[in-house]
C-alpha positions as CSV (number, residue, x, y, z in Angstrom):
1,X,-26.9,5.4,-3.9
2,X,-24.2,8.3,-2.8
3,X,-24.2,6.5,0.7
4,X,-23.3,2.7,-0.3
5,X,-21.1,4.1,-3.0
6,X,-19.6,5.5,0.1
7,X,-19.4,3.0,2.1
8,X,-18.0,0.8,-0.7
9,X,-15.1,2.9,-1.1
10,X,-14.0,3.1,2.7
11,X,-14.3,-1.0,2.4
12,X,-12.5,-1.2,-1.2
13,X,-9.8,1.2,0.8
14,X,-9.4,-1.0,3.6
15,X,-9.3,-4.3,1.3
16,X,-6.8,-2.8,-0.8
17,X,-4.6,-2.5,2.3
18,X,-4.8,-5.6,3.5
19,X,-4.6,-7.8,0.0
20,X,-1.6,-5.4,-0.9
21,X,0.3,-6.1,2.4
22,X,-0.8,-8.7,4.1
23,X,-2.3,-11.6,1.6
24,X,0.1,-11.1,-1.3
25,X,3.1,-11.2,0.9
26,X,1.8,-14.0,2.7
27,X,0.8,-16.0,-0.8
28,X,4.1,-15.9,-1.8
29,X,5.8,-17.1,1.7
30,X,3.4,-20.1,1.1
31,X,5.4,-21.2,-1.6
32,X,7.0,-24.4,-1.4
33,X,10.3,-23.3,-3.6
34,X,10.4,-20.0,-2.1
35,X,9.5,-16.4,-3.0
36,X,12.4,-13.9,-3.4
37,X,10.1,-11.3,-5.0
38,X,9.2,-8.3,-3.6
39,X,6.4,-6.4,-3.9
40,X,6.9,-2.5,-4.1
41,X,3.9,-0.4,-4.5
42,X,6.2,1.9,-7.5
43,X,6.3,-1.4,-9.6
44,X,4.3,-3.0,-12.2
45,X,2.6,-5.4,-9.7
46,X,2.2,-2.2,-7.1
47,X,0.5,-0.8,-10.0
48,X,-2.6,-3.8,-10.8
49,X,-2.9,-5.1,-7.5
50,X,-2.7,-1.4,-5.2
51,X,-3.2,1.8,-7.3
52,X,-5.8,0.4,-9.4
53,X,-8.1,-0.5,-6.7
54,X,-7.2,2.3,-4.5
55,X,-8.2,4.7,-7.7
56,X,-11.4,3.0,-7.8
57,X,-11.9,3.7,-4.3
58,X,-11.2,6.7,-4.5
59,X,-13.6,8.0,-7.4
60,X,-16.2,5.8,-5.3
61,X,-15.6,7.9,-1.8
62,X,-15.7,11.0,-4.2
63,X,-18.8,10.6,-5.3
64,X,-20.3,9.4,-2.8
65,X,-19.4,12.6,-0.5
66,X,-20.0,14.9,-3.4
67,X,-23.2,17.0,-1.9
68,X,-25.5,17.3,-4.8
């Protein structure tokens, strides 16, 4: 249980990463009116879509590499 709770936190780490600065960037460009937002991590939207997972992950990699 320790070991995929683990190894979902590396992968929650590395999705967080790349939904944070790769796929919500790129969701916006798609717009057809244009996208003038930006998305800082130290904002409201930084906040829900990269600290919150990123704090999952992390209290999943925790416990997973806690040795008890």
């Amino acid at each position: 249980m320790k070991t995929l709770a683990l190894i979902f936190g590396i992968l929650l780490v590395i999705a967080t990463f790349i939904w944070f600065f790769y796929l919500v960037p790129l969701g916006c460009g798609m717009n057809p009116t244009g996208c003038r937002e930006r998305f800082d991590v130290l904002s409201l939207v930084g906040l829900v879509n990269f600290w919150a997972p990123l704090a999952v992950a992390s209290i999943a990699i925790l416990y997973g590499s806690a040795r008890r």
